[in-house]
C-alpha positions in Angstrom: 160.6 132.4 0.6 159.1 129.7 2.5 160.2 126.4 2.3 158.1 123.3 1.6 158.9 120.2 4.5 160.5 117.1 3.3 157.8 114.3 2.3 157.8 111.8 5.0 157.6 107.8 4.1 153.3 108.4 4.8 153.2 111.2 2.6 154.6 109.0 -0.3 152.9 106.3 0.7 149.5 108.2 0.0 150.4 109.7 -2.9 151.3 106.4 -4.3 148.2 104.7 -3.0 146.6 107.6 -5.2 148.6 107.3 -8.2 147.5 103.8 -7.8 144.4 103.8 -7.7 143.5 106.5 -10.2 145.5 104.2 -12.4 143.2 101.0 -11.9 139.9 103.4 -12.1 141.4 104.6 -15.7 141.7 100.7 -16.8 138.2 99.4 -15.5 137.0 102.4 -17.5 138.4 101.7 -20.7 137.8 98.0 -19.7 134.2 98.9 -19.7 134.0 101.3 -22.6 135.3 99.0 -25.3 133.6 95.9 -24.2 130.1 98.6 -24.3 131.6 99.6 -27.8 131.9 96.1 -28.9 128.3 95.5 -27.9 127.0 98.4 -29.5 128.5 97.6 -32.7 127.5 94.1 -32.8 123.7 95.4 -32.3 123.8 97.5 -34.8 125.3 95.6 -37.3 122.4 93.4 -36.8 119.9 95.9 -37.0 121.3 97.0 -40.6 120.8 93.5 -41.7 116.9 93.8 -40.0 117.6 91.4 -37.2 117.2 91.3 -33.3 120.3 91.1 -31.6 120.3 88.1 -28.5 122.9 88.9 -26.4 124.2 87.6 -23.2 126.9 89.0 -21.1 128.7 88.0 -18.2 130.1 90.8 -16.0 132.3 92.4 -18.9 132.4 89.8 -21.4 130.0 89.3 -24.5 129.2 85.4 -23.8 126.3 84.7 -26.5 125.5 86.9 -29.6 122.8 85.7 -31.9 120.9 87.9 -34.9 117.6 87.2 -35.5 116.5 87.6 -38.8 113.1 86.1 -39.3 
């Protein structure tokens, strides 16, 4: 049976750096995917009530929601 080599201080290294960064991809996603839900359900919200959402973002943040309802 062969046997696998000892992990050298690089090879952790990497698969921290991995670990790592798989973990900060998985938060900018659900960053992203609730603000895109909030959004969503603001719109449509406004829609029911027969408005016309205004809305302004800045990067990830909702900064100005308005519904039109003329």
């Amino acid at each position: 049976m062969k046997r696998l080599p000892d992990a050298t201080p690089g090879m952790a290294a990497i698969a921290l750096s991995i670990i790592l960064a798989l973990s900060i991809g998985s938060a900018i996603m659900a960053q992203s995917y609730f603000r895109y839900v909030e959004v969503t359900e603001a719109a449509d919200r406004c829609y029911e009530l027969g408005g016309f959402p205004e809305i302004e973002k800045n990067g990830w943040q909702m900064t100005h929601f308005e519904c039109h309802t003329d």
